[in-house]
C-alpha positions in Angstrom: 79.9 -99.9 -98.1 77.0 -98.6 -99.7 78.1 -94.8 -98.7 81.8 -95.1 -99.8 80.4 -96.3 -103.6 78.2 -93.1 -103.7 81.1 -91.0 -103.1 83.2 -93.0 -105.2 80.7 -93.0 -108.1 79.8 -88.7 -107.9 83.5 -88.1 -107.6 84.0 -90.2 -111.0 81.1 -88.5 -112.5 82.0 -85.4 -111.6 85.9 -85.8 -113.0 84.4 -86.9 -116.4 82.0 -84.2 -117.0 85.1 -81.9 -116.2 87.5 -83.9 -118.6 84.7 -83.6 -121.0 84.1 -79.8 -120.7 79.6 -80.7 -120.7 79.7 -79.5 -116.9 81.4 -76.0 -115.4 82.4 -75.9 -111.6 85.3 -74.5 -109.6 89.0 -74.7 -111.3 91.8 -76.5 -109.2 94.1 -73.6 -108.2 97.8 -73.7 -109.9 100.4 -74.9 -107.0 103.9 -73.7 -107.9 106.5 -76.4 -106.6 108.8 -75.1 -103.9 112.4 -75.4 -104.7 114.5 -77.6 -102.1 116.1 -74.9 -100.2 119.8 -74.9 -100.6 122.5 -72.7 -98.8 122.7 -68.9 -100.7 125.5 -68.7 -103.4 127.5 -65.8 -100.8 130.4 -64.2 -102.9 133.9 -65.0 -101.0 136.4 -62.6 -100.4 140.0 -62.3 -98.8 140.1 -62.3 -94.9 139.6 -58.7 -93.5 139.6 -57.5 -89.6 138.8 -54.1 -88.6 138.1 -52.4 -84.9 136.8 -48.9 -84.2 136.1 -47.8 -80.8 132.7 -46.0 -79.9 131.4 -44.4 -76.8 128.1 -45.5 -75.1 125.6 -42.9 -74.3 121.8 -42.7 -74.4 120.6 -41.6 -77.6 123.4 -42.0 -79.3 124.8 -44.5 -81.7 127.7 -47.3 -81.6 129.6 -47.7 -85.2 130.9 -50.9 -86.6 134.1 -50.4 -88.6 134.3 -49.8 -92.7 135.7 -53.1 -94.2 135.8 -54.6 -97.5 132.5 -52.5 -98.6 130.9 -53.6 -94.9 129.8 -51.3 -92.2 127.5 -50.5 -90.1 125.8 -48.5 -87.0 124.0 -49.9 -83.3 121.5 -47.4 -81.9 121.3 -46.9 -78.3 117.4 -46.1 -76.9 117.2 -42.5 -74.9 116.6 -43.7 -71.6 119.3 -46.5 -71.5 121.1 -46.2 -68.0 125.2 -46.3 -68.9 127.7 -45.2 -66.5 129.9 -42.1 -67.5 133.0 -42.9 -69.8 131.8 -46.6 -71.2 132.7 -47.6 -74.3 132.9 -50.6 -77.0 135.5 -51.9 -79.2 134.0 -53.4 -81.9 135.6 -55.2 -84.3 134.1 -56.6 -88.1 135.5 -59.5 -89.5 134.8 -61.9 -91.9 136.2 -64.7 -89.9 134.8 -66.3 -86.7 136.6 -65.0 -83.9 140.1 -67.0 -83.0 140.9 -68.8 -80.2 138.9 -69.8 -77.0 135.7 -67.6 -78.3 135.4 -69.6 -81.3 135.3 -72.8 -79.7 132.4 -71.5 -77.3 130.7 -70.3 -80.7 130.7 -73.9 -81.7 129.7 -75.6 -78.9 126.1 -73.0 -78.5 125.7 -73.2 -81.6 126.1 -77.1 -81.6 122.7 -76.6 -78.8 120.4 -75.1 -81.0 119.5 -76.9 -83.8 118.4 -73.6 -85.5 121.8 -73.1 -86.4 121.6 -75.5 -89.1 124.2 -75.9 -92.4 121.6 -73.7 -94.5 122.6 -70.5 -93.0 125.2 -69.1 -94.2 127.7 -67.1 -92.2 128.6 -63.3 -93.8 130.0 -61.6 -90.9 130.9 -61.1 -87.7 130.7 -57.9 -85.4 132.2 -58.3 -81.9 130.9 -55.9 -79.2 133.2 -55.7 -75.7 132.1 -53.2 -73.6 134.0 -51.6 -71.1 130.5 -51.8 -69.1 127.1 -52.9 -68.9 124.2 -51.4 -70.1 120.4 -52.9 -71.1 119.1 -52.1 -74.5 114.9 -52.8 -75.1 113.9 -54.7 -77.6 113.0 -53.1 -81.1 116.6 -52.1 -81.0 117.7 -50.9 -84.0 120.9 -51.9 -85.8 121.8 -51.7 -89.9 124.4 -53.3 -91.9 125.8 -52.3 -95.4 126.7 -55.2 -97.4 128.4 -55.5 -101.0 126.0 -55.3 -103.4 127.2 -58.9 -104.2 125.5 -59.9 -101.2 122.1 -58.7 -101.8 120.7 -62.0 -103.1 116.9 -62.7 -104.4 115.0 -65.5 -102.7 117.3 -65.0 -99.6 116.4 -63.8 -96.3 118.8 -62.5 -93.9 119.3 -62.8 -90.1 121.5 -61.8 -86.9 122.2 -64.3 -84.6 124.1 -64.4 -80.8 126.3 -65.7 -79.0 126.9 -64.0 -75.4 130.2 -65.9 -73.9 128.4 -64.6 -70.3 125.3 -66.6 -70.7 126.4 -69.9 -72.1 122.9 -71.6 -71.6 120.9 -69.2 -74.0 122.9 -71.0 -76.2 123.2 -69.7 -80.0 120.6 -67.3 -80.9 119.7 -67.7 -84.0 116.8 -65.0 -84.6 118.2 -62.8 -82.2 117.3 -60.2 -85.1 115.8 -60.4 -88.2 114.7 -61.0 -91.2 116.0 -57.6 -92.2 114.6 -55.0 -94.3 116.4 -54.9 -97.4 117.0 -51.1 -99.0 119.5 -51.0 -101.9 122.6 -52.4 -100.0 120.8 -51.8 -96.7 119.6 -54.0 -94.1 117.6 -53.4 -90.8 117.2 -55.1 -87.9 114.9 -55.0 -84.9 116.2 -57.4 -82.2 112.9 -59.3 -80.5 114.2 -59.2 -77.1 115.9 -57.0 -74.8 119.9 -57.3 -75.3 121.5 -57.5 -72.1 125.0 -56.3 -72.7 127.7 -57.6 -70.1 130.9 -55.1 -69.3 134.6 -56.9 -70.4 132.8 -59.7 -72.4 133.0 -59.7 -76.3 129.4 -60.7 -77.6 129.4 -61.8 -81.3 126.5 -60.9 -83.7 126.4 -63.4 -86.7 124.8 -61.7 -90.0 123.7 -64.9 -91.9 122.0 -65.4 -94.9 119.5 -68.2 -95.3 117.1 -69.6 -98.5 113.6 -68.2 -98.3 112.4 -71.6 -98.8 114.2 -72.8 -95.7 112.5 -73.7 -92.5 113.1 -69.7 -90.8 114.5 -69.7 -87.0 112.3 -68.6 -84.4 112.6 -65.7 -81.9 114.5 -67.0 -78.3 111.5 -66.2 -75.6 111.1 -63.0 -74.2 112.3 -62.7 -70.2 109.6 -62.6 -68.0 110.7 -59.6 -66.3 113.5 -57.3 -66.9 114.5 -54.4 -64.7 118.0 -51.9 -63.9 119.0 -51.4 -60.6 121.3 -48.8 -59.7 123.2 -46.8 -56.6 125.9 -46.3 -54.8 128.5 -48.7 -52.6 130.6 -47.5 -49.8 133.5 -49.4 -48.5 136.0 -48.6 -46.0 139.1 -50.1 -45.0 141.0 -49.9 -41.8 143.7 -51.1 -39.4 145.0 -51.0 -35.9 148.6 -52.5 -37.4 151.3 -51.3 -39.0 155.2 -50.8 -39.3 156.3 -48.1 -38.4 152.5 -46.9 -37.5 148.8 -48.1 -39.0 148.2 -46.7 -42.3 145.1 -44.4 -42.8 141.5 -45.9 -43.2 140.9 -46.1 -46.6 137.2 -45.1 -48.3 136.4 -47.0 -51.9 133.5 -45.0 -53.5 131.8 -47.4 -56.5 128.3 -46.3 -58.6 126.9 -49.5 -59.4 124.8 -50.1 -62.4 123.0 -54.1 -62.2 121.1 -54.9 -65.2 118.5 -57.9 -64.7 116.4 -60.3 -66.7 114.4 -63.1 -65.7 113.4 -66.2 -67.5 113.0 -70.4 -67.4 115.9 -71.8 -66.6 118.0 -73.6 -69.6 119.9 -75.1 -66.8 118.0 -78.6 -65.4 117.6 -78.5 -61.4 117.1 -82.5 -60.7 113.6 -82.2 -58.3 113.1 -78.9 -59.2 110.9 -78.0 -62.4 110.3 -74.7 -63.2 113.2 -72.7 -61.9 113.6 -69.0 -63.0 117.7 -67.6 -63.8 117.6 -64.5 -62.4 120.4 -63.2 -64.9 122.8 -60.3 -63.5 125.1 -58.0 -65.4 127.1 -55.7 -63.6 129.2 -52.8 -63.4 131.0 -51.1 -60.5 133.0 -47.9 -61.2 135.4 -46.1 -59.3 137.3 -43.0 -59.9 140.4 -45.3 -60.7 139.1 -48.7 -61.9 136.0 -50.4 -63.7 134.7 -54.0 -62.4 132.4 -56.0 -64.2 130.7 -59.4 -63.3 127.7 -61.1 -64.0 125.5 -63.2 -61.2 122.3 -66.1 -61.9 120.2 -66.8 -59.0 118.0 -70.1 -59.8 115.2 -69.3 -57.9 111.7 -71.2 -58.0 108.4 -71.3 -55.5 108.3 -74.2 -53.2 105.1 -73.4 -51.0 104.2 -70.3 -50.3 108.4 -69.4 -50.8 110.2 -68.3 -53.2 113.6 -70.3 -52.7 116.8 -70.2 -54.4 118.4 -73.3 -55.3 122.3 -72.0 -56.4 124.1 -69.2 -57.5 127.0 -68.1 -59.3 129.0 -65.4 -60.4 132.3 -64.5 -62.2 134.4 -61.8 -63.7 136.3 -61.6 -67.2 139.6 -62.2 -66.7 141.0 -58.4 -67.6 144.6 -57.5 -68.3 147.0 -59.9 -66.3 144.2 -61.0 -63.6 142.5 -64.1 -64.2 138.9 -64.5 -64.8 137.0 -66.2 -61.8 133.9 -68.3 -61.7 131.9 -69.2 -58.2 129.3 -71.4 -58.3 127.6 -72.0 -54.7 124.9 -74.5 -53.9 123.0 -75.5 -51.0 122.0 -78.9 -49.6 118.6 -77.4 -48.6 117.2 -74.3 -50.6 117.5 -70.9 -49.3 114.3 -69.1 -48.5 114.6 -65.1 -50.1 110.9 -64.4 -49.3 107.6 -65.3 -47.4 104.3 -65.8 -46.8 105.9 -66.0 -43.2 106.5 -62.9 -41.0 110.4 -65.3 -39.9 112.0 -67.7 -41.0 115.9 -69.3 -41.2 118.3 -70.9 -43.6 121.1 -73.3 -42.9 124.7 -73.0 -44.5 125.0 -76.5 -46.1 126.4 -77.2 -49.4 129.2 -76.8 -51.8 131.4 -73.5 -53.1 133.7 -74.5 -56.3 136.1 -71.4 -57.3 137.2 -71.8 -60.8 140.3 -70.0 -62.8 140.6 -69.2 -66.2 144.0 -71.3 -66.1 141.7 -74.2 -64.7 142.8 -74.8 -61.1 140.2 -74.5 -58.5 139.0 -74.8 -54.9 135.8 -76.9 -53.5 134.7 -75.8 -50.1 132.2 -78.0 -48.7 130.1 -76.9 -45.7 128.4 -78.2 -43.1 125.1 -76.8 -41.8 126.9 -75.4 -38.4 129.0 -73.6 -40.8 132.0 -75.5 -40.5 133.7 -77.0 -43.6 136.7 -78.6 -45.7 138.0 -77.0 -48.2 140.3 -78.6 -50.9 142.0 -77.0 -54.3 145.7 -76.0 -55.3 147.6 -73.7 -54.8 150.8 -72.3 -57.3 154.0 -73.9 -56.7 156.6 -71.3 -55.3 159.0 -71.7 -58.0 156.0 -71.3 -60.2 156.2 -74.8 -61.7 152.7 -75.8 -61.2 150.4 -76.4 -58.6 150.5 -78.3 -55.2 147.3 -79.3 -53.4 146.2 -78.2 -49.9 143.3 -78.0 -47.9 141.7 -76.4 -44.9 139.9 -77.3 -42.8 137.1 -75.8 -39.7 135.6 -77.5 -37.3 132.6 -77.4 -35.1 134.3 -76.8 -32.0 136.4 -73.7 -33.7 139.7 -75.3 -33.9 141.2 -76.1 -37.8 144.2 -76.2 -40.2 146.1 -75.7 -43.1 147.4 -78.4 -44.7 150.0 -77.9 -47.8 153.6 -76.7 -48.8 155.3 -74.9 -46.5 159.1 -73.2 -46.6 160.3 -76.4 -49.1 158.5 -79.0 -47.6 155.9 -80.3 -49.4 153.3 -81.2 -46.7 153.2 -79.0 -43.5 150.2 -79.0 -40.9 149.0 -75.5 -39.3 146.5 -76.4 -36.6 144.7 -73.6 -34.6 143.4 -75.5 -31.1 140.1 -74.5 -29.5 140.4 -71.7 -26.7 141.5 -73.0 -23.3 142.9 -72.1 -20.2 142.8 -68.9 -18.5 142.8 -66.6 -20.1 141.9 -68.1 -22.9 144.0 -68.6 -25.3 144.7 -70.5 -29.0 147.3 -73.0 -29.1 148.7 -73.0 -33.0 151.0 -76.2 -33.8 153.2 -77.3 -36.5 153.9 -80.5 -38.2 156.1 -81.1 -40.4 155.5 -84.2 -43.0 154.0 -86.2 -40.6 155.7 -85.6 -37.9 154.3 -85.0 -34.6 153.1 -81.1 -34.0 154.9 -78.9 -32.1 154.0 -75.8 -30.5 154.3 -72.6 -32.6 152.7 -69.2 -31.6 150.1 -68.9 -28.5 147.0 -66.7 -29.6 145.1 -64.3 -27.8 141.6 -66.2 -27.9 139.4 -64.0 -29.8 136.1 -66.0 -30.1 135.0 -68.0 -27.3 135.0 -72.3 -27.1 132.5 -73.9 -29.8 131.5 -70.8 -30.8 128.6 -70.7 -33.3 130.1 -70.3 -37.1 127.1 -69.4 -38.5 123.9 -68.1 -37.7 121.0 -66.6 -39.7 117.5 -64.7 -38.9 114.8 -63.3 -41.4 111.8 -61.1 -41.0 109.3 -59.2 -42.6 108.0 -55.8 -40.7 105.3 -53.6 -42.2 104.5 -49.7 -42.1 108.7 -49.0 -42.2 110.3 -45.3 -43.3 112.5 -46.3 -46.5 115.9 -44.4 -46.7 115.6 -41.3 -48.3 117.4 -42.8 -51.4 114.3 -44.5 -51.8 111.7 -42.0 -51.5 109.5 -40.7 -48.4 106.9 -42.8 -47.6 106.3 -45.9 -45.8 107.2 -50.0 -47.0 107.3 -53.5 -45.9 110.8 -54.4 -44.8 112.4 -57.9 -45.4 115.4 -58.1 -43.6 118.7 -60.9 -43.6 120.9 -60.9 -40.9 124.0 -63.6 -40.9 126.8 -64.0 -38.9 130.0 -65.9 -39.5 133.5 -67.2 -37.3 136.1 -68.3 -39.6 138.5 -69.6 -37.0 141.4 -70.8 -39.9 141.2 -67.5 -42.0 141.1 -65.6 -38.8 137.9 -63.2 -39.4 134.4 -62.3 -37.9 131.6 -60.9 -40.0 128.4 -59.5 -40.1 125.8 -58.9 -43.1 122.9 -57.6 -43.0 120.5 -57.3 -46.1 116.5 -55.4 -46.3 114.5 -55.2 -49.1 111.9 -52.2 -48.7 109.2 -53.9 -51.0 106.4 -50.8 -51.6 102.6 -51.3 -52.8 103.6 -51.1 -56.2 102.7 -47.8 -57.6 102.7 -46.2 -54.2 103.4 -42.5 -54.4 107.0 -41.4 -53.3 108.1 -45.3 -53.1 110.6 -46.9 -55.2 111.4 -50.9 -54.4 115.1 -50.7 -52.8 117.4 -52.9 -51.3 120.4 -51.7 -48.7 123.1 -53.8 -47.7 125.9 -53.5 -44.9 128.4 -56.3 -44.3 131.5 -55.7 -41.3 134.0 -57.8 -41.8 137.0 -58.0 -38.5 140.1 -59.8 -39.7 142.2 -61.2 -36.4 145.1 -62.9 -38.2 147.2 -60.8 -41.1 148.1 -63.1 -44.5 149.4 -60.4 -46.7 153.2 -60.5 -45.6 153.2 -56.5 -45.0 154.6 -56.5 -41.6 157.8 -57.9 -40.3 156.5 -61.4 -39.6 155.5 -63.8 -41.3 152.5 -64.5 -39.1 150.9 -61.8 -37.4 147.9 -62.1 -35.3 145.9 -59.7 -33.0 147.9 -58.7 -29.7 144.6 -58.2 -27.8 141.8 -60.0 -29.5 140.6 -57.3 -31.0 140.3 -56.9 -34.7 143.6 -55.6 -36.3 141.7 -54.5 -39.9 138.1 -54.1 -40.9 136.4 -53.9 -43.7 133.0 -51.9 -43.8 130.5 -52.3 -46.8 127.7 -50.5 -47.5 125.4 -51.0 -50.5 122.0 -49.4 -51.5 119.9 -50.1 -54.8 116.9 -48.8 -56.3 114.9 -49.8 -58.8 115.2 -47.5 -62.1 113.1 -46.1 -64.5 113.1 -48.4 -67.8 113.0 -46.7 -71.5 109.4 -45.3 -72.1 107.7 -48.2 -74.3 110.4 -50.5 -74.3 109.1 -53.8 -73.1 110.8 -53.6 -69.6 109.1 -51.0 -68.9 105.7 -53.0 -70.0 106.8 -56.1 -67.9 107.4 -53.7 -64.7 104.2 -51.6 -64.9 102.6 -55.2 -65.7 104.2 -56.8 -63.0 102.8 -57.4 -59.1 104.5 -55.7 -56.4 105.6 -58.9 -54.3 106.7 -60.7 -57.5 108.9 -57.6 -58.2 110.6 -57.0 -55.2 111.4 -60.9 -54.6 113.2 -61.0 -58.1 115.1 -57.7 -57.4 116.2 -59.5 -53.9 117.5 -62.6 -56.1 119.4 -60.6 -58.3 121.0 -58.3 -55.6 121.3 -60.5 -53.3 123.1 -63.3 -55.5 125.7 -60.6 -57.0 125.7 -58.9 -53.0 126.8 -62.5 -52.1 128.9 -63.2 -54.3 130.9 -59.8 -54.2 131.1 -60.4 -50.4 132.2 -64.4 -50.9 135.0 -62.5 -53.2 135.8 -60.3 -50.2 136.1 -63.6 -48.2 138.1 -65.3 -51.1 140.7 -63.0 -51.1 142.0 -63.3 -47.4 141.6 -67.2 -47.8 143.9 -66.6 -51.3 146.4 -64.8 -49.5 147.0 -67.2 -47.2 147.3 -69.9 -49.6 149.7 -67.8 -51.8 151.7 -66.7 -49.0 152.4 -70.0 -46.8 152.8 -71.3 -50.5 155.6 -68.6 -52.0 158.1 -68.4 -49.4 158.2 -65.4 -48.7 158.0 -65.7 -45.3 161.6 -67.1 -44.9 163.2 -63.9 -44.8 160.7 -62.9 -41.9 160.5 -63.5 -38.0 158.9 -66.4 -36.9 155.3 -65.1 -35.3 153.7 -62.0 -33.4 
């Protein structure tokens, strides 16, 4: 008590002699009150839309179109990796973009609270590329604005939104505060800028009160790396009317772009799960297909495990846009401690159109499974639901519309008898099932549907793509039976994981997958059901894949994170991201036979046909 009057009394002592001017000390500094920010007074002009089309190259620049006194100019870095003939459309607008983009705008921007009412919306610039390419950060890109616009006590800002990464949400410092020159402003973005192929990414220039609360950069990706090579596939068949046609050989370049981060997305049971984000491009000399892949990958032991994965493409012309989203009851081991190990099969693959219908396949952890969606009602109406189904013991059915009626049982029996054969039946609306075609069996009773070994060898020659020395070799090997679908397959995937640094050695991964189709869906012979005559495989399809790890931009920050990185960590990221788009590319592969038969059984078609061969 005694202490806090001293203070009190000196601190009254010391006020006076200051009021009274018969003692000097320091002067109180002068505080200028802050204005309460308030959103800048932007000038508003009539709607205006304008598109220019620019082609992507390293070094080189990518325009925005002349508007209403508005353009500007995107710089890509030398070193950027772009496949031959990309380009973008980019369009300038004053208006959000219409439609189904919009309404995505709103909702990220409705997650991050930086995008708040104070920032004020100028422009937008849409980017859709034709293909994927990775620019570093401290990319450079420059606006000219009115003159009106150029307002003091205002700071200005791009933000993002990227359609094919929904869980970065808006972006609200993606770039910025620019540099203001006359009617000039410049803008570094803080991270890299992963730029997907057929998906139109919208930069937001806003303009925001210096005395507002200023948005914060989005966290930098832990890693970031390009992958690129070369995929082989041939096609080729033992059928045909009047004779087989000629094997077919598909020649793609593949470009993957990849960035690592903490997952936005919340694994229940699982903290701190890594996205291992994928943007890719596969050319061919007639056709460009682009997707994008996220493996959510995380340690668990001395493991690194992935917990799901998806992938989908941009719905381009009249196809529609697909989105595959797989996840496992248990979570898949990519990489060791261990020199083996094994993964089971279990859990659920939902296929989603952009029209909204879908199919759920859930598996069991022998590999057999149910699968349930809808398929498109033959006078095109709508859609009917039907489901297939596999069992352990390899027999299974279709279940849906069938030549008018609206509920029609296939059923494939085990193999029995000698020789061995498949008994296929046919029940109409309930009705008991009769006998319909007699099959040549062509996998043997209970066979296993799925089976899967992984090892890890040292001291192992890497392909020539990938230099000339020696690695340690992580290899997957899984088989699969689809008894229903008719097909056999076998993938193999090995990551040549070098000491990082080691001379002539660059990390790689090579793929192979065979797939043997028994039973024929695609209505292209003179039945409508056409299976193998000698249980041998009537078409194939051969895939071979091989990536290797690419040489970032000199002082770009991907090259920083690789050069910074370890060489285990590297490799078992690179393995996530190629083996989550590998997958999904080859669950595509799979897809499409299981669509065919839908569609056809479901069109009609068939009618006109003979009954079976």
């Amino acid at each position: 008590m005694r202490l806090r009057l001293s203070i009190a009394v000196a601190l009254a002592s010391a006020l006076f002699a200051a009021c009274s001017g018969s003692v000097t000390g320091p002067t109180v500094p002068h505080v200028t009150p802050q204005p309460n920010p308030t959103p800048p007074a932007i000038p508003t002009v009539p709607s205006f839309n304008a598109q220019t089309v620019s082609s992507v190259t390293a070094g080189g620049t990518i325009a925005l179109p002349s508007a209403a006194g508005f353009s500007g100019a995107l710089s890509v870095a030398q070193g950027v990796i772009v496949h031959p003939g990309v380009s973008a459309v980019t369009t300038l607008s004053n208006r959000p973009p219409s439609g189904a983009a919009v309404a995505r705008v709103r909702r990220v921007r409705a997650l991050r609270p930086q995008a708040t009412s104070l920032q004020v919306p100028i422009l937008y610039a849409t980017l859709k590329a034709t293909g994927s390419f990775l620019l570093p950060s401290g990319t450079h890109l420059s606006v000219t604005v009115p003159t009106a616009y150029i307002l003091a006590d205002t700071v200005y800002y791009l933000g993002l939104t990227d359609p094919s990464d929904p869980q970065a949400g808006f972006q609200a410092a993606f770039a910025g505060p620019a540099a203001i020159s006359g009617d000039t402003l410049s803008f570094t973005t803080a991270n890299t800028w992963s730029v997907p192929g057929g998906v139109p990414e919208t930069l937001e220039l806003y303009a925001l009160s210096a005395f507002a609360p200023q948005p914060t950069p989005p966290p930098p990706p832990s890693s970031e790396y390009t992958l690129t090579g070369k995929e082989v596939q041939l096609y080729t068949y033992t059928y045909g009317y009047p004779s087989p046609q000629p094997p077919t050989t598909v020649d793609t370049s593949v470009l993957q772009n990849v960035t690592v981060r903490p997952s936005a997305t919340s694994l229940p049971g699982h903290p701190n799960v890594a996205d291992v984000h994928v943007n890719e491009t596969d050319s061919t000399a007639l056709q460009t297909i682009n997707a994008v892949g996220d493996a959510y990958v995380g340690l668990a032991g001395a493991n690194l495990v992935m917990y799901q994965l998806s992938g989908s493409v941009p719905p381009e012309g009249s196809a529609q846009g697909t989105d595959l989203l797989e996840t496992y009851d248990t979570p898949q081991i990519i990489d060791s401690a261990s020199s083996s190990w094994t993964n089971q099969p279990g859990g659920k693959l939902v296929e989603t159109y952009t029209d909204g219908h879908s199919y759920t396949r859930v598996i069991a952890n022998d590999g057999s499974y149910r699968e349930t969606g809808y398929a498109q009602a033959p006078d095109g109406s709508g859609y009917t639901k039907i489901a297939l189904q596999e069992n352990a013991d390899g027999s299974g059915s279709y279940g849906g519309p069938f030549a008018g009626y609206p509920s029609v049982i296939f059923a494939f029996a085990q193999p029995a008898g000698s020789p061995a054969a498949i008994d296929m039946t046919l029940s109409i609306d309930g009705a008991p099932p009769s006998p319909y075609a007699t099959i040549p069996a062509w996998f043997t009773d209970s066979p296993p549907l799925y089976s899967q070994t992984n090892t890890v060898a040292s001291n192992v020659t890497v392909p020539s793509q990938c230099g000339t020395g020696k690695a340690t070799a992580v290899t997957q090997s899984i088989t699969r039976i689809d008894t229903v679908i008719g097909y056999t397959e076998k993938s193999i995937r090995t990551t040549y994981r070098s000491s990082y640094g080691a001379t002539g050695v660059t990390d790689c991964i090579q793929f192979t997958d065979v797939l043997g189709n028994y039973y024929n869906w695609n209505g292209d012979t003179p039945y409508f059901f056409y299976y193998s005559p000698n249980a041998e495989p009537i078409s194939a399809v051969v895939t071979g894949e091989l990536l290797t790890l690419a040489p970032a931009p000199i002082g770009s920050s991907m090259h920083r994170a690789i050069a910074g990185g370890i060489s285990d960590t590297v490799s078992a990221e690179l393995t996530a991201a190629a083996q989550s788009r590998f997958a999904a590319k080859m669950a595509a592969v799979r897809r499409h036979y299981v669509r065919r038969l839908i569609k056809y059984l479901a069109s009609g078609h068939y009618l006109v046909k003979g009954s079976v061969r």
